[in-house]
C-alpha positions as CSV (number, residue, x, y, z in Angstrom):
1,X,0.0,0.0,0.0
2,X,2.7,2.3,1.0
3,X,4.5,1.8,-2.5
4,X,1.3,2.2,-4.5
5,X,0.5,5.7,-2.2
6,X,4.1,6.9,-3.1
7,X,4.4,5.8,-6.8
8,X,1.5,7.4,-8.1
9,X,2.6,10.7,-7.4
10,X,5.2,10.1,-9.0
11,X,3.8,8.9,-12.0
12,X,2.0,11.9,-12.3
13,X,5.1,14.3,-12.3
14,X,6.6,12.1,-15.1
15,X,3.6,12.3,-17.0
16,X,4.0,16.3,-16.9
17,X,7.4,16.3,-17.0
18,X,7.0,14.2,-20.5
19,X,4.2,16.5,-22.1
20,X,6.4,19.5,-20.7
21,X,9.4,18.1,-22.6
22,X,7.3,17.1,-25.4
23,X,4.2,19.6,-26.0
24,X,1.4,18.9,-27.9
25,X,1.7,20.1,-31.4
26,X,-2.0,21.1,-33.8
27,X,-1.5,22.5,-37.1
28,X,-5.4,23.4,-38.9
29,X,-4.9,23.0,-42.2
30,X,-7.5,24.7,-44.2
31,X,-5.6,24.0,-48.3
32,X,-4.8,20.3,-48.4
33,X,-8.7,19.4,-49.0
34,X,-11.2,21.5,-51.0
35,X,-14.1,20.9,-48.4
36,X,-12.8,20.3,-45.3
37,X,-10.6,21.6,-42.6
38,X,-7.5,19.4,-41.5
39,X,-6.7,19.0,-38.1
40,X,-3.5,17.7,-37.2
41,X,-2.8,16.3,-33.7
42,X,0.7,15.2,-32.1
43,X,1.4,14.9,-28.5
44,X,2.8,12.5,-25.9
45,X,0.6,10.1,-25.3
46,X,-1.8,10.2,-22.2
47,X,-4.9,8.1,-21.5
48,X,-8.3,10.0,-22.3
49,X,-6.3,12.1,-25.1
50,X,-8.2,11.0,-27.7
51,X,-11.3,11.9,-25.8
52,X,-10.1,15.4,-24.4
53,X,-9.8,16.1,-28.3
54,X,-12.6,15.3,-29.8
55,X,-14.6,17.0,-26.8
56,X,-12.9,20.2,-27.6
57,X,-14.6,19.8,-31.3
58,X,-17.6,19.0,-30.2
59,X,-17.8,21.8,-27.5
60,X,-17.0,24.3,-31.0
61,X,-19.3,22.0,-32.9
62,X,-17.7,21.3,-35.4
63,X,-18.3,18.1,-37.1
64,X,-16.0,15.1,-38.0
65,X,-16.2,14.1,-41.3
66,X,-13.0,11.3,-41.5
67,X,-10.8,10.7,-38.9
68,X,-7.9,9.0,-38.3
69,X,-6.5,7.8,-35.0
70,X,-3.1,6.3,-33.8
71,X,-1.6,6.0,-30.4
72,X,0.2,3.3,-30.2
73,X,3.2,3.6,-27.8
74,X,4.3,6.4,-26.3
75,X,3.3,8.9,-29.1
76,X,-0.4,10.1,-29.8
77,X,-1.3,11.1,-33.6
78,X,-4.7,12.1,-34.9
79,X,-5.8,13.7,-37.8
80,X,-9.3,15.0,-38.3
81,X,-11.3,16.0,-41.4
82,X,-13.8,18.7,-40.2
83,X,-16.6,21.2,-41.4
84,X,-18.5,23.3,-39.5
85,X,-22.3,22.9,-39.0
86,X,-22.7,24.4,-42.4
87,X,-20.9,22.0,-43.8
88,X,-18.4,24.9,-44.6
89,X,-14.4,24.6,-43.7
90,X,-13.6,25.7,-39.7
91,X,-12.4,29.4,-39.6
92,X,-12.2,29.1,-35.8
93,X,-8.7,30.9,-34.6
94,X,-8.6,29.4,-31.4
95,X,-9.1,25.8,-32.9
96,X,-5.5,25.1,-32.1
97,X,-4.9,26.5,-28.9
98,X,-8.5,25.0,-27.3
99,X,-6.9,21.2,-28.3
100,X,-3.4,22.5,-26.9
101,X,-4.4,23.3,-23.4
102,X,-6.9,20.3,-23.4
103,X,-4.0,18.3,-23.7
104,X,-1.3,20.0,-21.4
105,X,-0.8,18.1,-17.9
106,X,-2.6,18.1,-15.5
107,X,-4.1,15.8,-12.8
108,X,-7.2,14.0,-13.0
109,X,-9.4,13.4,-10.5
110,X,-11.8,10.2,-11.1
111,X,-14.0,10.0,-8.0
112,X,-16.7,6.6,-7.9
113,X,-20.1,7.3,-8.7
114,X,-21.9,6.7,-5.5
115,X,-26.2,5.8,-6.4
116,X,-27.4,8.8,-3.8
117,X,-28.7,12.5,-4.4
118,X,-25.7,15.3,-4.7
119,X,-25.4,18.6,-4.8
120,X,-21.8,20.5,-6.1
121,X,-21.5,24.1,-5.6
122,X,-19.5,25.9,-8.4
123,X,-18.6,29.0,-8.9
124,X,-21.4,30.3,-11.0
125,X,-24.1,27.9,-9.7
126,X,-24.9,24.7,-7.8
127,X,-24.9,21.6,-10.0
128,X,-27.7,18.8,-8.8
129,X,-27.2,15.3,-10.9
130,X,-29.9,13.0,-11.0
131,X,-30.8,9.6,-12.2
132,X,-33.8,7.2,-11.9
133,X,-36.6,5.9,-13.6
134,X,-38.6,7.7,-15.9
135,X,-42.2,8.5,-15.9
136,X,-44.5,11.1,-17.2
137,X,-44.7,14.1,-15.1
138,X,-41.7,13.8,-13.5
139,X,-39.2,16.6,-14.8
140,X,-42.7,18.6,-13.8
141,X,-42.3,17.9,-10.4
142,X,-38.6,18.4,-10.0
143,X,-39.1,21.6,-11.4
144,X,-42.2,22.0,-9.1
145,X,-40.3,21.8,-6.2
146,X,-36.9,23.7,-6.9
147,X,-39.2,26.5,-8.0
148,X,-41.1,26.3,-4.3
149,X,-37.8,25.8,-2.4
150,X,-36.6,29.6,-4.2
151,X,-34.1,27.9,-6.5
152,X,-33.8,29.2,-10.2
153,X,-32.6,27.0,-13.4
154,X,-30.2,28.3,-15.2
155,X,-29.3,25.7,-17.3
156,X,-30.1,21.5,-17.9
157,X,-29.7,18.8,-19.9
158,X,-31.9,15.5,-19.3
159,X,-32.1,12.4,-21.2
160,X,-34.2,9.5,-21.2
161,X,-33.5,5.9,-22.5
162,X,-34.7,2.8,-21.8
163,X,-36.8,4.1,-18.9
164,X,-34.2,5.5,-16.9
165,X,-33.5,8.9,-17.0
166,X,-30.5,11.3,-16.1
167,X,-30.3,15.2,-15.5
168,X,-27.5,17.5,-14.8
169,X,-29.2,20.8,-13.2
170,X,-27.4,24.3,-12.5
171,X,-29.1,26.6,-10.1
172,X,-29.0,29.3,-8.3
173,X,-30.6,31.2,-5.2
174,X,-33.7,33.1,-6.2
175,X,-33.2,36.0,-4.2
176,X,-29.2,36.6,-5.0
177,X,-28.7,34.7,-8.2
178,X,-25.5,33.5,-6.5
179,X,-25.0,29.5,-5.8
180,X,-26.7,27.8,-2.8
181,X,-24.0,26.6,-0.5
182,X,-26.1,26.5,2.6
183,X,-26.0,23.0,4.1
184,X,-29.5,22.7,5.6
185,X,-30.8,24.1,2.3
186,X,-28.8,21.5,0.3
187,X,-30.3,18.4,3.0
188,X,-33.4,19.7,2.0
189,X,-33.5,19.8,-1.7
190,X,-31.8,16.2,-1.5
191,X,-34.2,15.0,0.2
192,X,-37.3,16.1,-1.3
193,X,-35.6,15.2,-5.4
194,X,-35.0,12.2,-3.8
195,X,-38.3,11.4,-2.7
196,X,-40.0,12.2,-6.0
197,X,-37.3,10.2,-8.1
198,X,-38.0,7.2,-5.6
199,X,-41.4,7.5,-6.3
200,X,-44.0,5.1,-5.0
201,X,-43.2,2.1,-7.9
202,X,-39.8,0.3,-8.2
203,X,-38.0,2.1,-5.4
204,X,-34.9,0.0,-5.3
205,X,-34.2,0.9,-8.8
206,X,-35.4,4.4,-8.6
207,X,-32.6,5.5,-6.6
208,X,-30.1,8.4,-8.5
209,X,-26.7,8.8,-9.3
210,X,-24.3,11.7,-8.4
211,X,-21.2,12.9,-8.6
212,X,-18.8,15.9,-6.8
213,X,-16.3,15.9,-9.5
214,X,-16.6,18.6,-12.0
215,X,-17.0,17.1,-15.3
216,X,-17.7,17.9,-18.5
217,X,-21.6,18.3,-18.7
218,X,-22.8,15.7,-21.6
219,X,-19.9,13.4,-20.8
220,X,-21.6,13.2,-17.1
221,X,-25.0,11.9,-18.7
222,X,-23.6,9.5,-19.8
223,X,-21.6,8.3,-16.9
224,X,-24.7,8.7,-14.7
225,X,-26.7,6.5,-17.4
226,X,-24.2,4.0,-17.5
227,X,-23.6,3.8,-14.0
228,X,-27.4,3.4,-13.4
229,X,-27.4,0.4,-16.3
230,X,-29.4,1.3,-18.9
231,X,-27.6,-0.5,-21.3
232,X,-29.1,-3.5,-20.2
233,X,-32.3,-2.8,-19.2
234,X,-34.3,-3.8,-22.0
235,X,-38.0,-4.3,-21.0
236,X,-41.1,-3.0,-22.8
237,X,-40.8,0.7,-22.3
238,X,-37.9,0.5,-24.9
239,X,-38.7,3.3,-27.0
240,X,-36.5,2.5,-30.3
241,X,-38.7,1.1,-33.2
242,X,-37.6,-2.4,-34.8
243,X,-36.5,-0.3,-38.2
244,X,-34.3,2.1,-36.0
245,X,-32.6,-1.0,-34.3
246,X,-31.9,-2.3,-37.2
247,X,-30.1,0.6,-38.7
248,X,-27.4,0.4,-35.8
249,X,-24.8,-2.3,-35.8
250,X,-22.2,-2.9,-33.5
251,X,-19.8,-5.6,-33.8
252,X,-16.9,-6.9,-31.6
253,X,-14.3,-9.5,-33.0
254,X,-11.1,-10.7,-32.3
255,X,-7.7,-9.7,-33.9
256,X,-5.6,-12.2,-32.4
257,X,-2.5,-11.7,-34.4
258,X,-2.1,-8.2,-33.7
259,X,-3.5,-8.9,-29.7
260,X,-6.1,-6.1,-30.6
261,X,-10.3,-6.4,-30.2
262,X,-11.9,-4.9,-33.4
263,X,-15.1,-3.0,-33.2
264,X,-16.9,-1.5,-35.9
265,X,-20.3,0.8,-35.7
266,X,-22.7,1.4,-38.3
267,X,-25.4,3.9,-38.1
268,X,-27.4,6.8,-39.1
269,X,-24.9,9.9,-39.2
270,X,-26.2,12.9,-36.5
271,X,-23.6,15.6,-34.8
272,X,-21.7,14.5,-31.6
273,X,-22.0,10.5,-32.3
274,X,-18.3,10.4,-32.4
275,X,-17.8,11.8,-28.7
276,X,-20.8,9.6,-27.7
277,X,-18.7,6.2,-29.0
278,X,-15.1,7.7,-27.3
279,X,-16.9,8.6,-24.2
280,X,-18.3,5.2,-23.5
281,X,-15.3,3.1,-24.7
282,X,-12.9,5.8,-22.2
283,X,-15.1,5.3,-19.4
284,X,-15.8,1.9,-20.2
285,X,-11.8,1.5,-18.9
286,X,-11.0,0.7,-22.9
287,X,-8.0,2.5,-24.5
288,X,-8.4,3.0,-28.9
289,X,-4.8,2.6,-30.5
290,X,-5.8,2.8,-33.7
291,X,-9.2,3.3,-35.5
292,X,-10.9,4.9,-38.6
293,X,-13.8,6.8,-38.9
294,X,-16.0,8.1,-42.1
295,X,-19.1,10.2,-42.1
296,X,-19.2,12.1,-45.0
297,X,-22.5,11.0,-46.0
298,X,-25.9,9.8,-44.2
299,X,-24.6,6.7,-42.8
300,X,-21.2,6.8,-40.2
301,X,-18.4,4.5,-39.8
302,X,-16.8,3.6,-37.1
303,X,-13.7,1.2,-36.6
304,X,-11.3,1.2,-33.5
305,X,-8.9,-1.3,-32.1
306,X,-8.9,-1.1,-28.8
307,X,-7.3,-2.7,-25.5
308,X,-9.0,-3.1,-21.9
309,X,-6.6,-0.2,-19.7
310,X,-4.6,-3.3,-18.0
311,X,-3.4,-3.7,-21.8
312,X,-5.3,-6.8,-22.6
313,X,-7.6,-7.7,-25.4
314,X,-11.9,-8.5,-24.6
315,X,-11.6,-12.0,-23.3
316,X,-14.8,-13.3,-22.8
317,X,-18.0,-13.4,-24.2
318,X,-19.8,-11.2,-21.8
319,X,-17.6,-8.4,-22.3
320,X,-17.8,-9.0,-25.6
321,X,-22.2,-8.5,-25.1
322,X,-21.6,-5.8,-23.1
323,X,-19.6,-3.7,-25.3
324,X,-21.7,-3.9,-27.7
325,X,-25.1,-2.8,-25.5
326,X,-22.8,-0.1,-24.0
327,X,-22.3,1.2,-27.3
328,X,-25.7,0.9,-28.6
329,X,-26.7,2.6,-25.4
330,X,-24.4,5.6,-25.7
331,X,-25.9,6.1,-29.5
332,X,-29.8,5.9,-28.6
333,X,-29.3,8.1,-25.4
334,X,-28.8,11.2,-27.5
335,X,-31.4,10.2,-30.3
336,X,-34.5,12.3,-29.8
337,X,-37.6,10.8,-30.1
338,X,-41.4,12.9,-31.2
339,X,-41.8,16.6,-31.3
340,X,-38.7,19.1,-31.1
341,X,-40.6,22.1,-29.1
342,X,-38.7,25.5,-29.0
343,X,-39.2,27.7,-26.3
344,X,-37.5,31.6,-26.4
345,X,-38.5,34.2,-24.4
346,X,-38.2,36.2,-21.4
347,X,-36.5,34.5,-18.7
348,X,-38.2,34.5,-15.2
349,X,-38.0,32.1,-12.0
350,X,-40.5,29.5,-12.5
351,X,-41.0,29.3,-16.2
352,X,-39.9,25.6,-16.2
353,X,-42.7,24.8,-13.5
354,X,-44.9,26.4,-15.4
355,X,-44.0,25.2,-18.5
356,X,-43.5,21.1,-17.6
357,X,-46.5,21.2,-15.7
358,X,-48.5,22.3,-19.0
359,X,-46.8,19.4,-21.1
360,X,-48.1,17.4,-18.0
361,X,-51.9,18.3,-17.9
362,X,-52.1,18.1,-21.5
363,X,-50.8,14.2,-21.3
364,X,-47.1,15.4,-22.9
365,X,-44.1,12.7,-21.8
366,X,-40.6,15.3,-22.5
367,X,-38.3,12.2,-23.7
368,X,-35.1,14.9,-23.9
369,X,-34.5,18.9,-22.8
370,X,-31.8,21.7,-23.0
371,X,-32.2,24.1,-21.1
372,X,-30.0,27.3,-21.7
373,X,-30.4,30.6,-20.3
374,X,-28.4,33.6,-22.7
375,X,-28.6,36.6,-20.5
376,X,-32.3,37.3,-19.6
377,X,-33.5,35.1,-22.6
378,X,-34.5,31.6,-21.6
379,X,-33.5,29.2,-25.0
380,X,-34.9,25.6,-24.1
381,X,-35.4,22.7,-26.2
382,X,-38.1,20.0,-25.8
383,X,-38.7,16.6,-27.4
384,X,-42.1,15.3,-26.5
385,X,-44.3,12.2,-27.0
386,X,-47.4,11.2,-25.7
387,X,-47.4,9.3,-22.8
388,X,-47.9,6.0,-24.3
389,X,-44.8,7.3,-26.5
390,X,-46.8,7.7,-29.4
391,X,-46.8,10.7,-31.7
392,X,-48.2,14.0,-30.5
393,X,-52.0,15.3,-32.1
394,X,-51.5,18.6,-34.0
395,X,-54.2,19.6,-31.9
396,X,-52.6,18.9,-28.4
397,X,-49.4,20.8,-29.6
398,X,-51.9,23.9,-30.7
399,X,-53.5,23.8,-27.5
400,X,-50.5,24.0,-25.3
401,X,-48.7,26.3,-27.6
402,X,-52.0,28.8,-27.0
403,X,-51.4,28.1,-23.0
404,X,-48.0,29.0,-22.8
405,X,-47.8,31.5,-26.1
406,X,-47.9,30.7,-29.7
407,X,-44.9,33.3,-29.9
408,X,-42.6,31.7,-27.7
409,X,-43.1,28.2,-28.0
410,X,-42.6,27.1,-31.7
411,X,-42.7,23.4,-33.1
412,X,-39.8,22.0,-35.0
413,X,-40.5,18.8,-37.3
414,X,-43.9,19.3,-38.3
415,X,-44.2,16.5,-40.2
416,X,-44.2,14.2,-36.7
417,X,-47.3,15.3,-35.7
418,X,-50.1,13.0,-36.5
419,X,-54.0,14.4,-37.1
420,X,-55.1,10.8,-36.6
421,X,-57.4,10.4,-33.6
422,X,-56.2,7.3,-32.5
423,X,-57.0,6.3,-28.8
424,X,-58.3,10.0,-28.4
425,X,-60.1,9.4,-25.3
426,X,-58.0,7.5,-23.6
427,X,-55.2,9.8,-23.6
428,X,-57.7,12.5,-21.4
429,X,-57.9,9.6,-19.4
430,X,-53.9,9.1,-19.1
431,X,-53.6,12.8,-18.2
432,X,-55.3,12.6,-15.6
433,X,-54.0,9.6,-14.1
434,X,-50.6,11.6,-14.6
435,X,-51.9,15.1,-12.8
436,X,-53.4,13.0,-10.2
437,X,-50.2,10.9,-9.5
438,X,-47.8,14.2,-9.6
439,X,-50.4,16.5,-7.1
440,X,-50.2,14.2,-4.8
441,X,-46.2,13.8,-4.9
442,X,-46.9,17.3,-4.3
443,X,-49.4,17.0,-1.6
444,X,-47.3,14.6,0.4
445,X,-44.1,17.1,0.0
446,X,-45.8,20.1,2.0
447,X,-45.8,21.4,-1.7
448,X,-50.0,22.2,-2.5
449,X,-52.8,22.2,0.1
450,X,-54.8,20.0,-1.9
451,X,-54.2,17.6,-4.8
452,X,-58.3,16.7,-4.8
C-alpha cells in the first residue's frame, strides 16, 4: 500500500514532465482538402487524449467528417477532417490553442459514482445530478419543487432511455442569483428530489446517481446513465422502433495476431456521435490505439482497435455483449424521439414549472430537454411524445402552444405530428392519471394544500 501511495505521485510528475518536454503540437490545415478543414494532432501520449480532443470539437461544434486515430506507444497522432455545421471549412482561430491546453498536464481526479442525491456548488451555480426511472410528469415535479424551495434554473440537460432517465441541473438562489452553498438548504432539496425520483413504484431501482467531481456536462449523462445500467435494461418501455434498431450495428471480434479487439459501428450519421462512442469506450476503462472513422454522408463508420486499460484484449463473451449494449446505449441516449418544441422568451424564475406542468396536464411525456439561459432570454429545447410514447395530435401541440404563447413556444418537425385520432379518449384519461399521481407527490411534500 505504501509503495502504491508513493508511486502514483510520481507517476504523475513524469507524465508532466513528458508532455512539458514534449508539448502537444496542432496544425489546422484549411488548403490540403477542397471541403474540409484538416486538423492535425501530435502529443505524448496520455490516457483519455483522444477523448479530451474530440470533446474540444464538439464543444466548438464542429463536425468530424474522417478521422484518423493512432496511439500506439508512447506517441499520440490524430488527424481530423472537419466542417462546420454548415458544412463549410472551420475558420475558428482558437481551434488550435483550445486542443493544446486540453492536452497540457494536469491531474485528474476520477472520483466513484456513488447511487445517492448530490449537490456540487460551483462558482457560477450549484450543480444537482440525478438519475432514476422515468415517468411522465416527472421533470414537472422536479421543477415543481426547486421552483417552491426559491431555486432558479439556469441551465439543464436531461435524457431518457430505456426508462431510466439522467439530469444535470445548475441553479442558483432566487433572491441573490449566486450559488446555494447552505447545508441545511442543500439536505433539503436532496431529500425532497430524492423522494419524488424514488417515487412510490420500483423504489430500489429508482434511486439516483451523483457525482462531486466537476465534469464535463454531456460526458456526465452518460456516466450517470451507465452507471445506473441502462444498457441492459431492456423491457417494454424500450422506446426504439424495430426499423431504428436495425439501422445500428455494432460488432466486436477478435484480432488475435495483432493482440487487438476490433469494433466496428454502423449507423445513421447525427452531430456528436463520435464523442458519444469515445466517451463510453474511455469510461468503459478501454483504451483506442488505432481506429478509422468516415461520415461524410448519411450513414457513419466507425472502426477502432482497442485494449482493456490493463493492456489486454476483450476476453470473454460477456464483455464481448456488453460492449456492444454499451455502445448501442451511448448512441440511442442522445437520439431524440417525437416533437422538437422550442421555447425563447423572457427569462423568469419559474417558467420551467410552469411550462413542464403544461406538457403534463395536457398528457405530454418530454423524452429529452436543454435548457439554456443567454442573459435574460430563456432558449430551451423539448422533445415530446405522448405518454404512451406515441406521436403528439397537432391539436394537443396547438392547445398547449396557445397556453403557454404561440410566440414563444414554436414546433420544430412538423411532419411528426399526427391528425389521426387514434386512442383519443384515452389519452384525457392518461392525463389525468398523470396530474393526479404528480399533485399528490406534491401533496405529500408540504408542496400544495390539496391535490383533490
Amino acid at each position: 500500500m505504501d509503495f502504491w501511495t508513493s508511486s502514483l505521485p510520481l507517476d504523475d510528475e513524469f507524465q508532466k514532465l513528458v508532455i512539458r518536454m514534449n508539448p502537444p503540437k496542432v496544425t489546422v490545415d484549411n488548403s490540403s482538402s477542397r471541403t474540409t478543414t484538416l486538423i492535425k494532432v501530435d502529443s505524448a501520449n496520455k490516457r483519455g487524449s483522444l477523448l479530451e480532443v474530440v470533446q474540444v470539437l464538439t464543444d466548438m461544434n464542429l463536425i468530424v467528417r474522417r478521422a484518423y486515430i493512432s496511439s500506439d506507444g508512447e506517441w499520440f497522432m490524430d488527424v481530423f477532417h472537419v466542417t462546420d455545421q454548415n458544412g463549410k471549412k472551420c475558420l475558428q482561430e482558437d481551434v488550435a490553442d483550445r486542443i493544446q491546453q486540453s492536452l497540457g498536464p494536469r491531474i485528474r481526479s476520477f472520483r466513484s459514482v456513488r447511487r445517492s442525491v448530490g449537490v456540487q456548488a460551483a462558482v457560477e451555480h450549484t450543480t444537482i445530478e440525478l438519475t432514476g426511472r422515468d415517468r411522465p410528469g416527472l421533470l414537472s415535479e422536479v421543477f415543481a419543487i426547486l421552483t417552491d424551495l426559491k431555486c432558479n434554473v439556469v441551465a439543464a440537460e436531461v435524457w431518457t432511455h430505456n426508462s431510466r432517465m439522467a439530469s444535470v441541473v445548475y441553479i442558483t438562489d432566487d433572491a441573490t442569483g449566486l450559488p446555494i452553498d447552505n447545508h441545511d438548504r442543500l439536505a433539503k432539496i436532496k431529500h425532497l428530489l430524492l423522494y419524488v425520483l424514488r417515487g412510490d413504484i420500483d423504489k430500489k431501482n429508482a434511486n439516483t446517481a451523483v457525482s462531486f467531481c466537476s465534469t464535463h456536462k454531456e460526458r456526465r449523462l452518460h456516466q450517470l446513465m451507465y452507471a445506473d445500467r441502462d444498457y441492459d435494461k431492456y423491457d417494454g418501455d424500450y422506446s426504439c422502433s424495430t426499423s431504428d434498431r436495425n439501422k445500428l450495428n455494432v460488432t466486436v471480434d477478435d484480432c488475435i495476431d495483432k493482440g487487438y479487439t476490433v469494433v466496428n459501428l454502423r449507423c445513421p450519421d447525427r452531430p456528436k456521435l463520435l464523442f458519444d462512442t469515445i466517451c463510453t469506450l474511455t469510461d468503459m476503462q478501454y483504451v483506442v490505439y488505432h481506429g478509422t472513422v468516415s461520415a461524410e454522408g448519411s450513414e457513419a463508420y466507425q472502426e477502432y482497435y482497442i485494449r482493456h486499460v490493463d493492456g489486454y484484449p476483450i476476453s470473454s463473451e460477456a464483455e464481448r455483449q456488453r460492449v456492444i449494449h454499451c455502445l448501442e446505449a451511448a448512441v440511442r441516449r442522445r437520439t431524440s424521439e417525437g416533437i422538437k418544441l422550442e421555447l425563447c422568451g423572457e427569462d423568469r424564475v419559474g417558467l420551467l414549472s410552469d411550462v413542464t406542468r403544461i406538457f403534463r396536464e395536457n398528457g405530454l411525456s418530454v423524452n429529452r430537454a436543454e435548457v439554456t439561459t443567454r442573459g435574460s432570454q430563456a432558449m430551451n429545447v423539448f422533445y415530446v411524445t405522448d405518454v404512451s410514447g406515441n406521436p403528439v395530435k397537432s391539436e394537443t401541440i396547438e392547445a398547449v402552444r396557445k397556453e403557454i404563447g404561440s410566440s414563444i413556444l414554436r414546433v420544430k418537425d412538423d411532419d411528426m405530428c399526427t391528425n389521426s385520432p387514434s386512442q383519443g379518449s384515452g389519452k384525457f384519461s392518461l392525463r389525468d392519471i398523470v396530474r393526479s399521481r404528480s399533485e399528490k407527490f406534491l401533496y405529500n411534500l408540504g408542496l400544495m394544500k390539496s391535490y383533490s
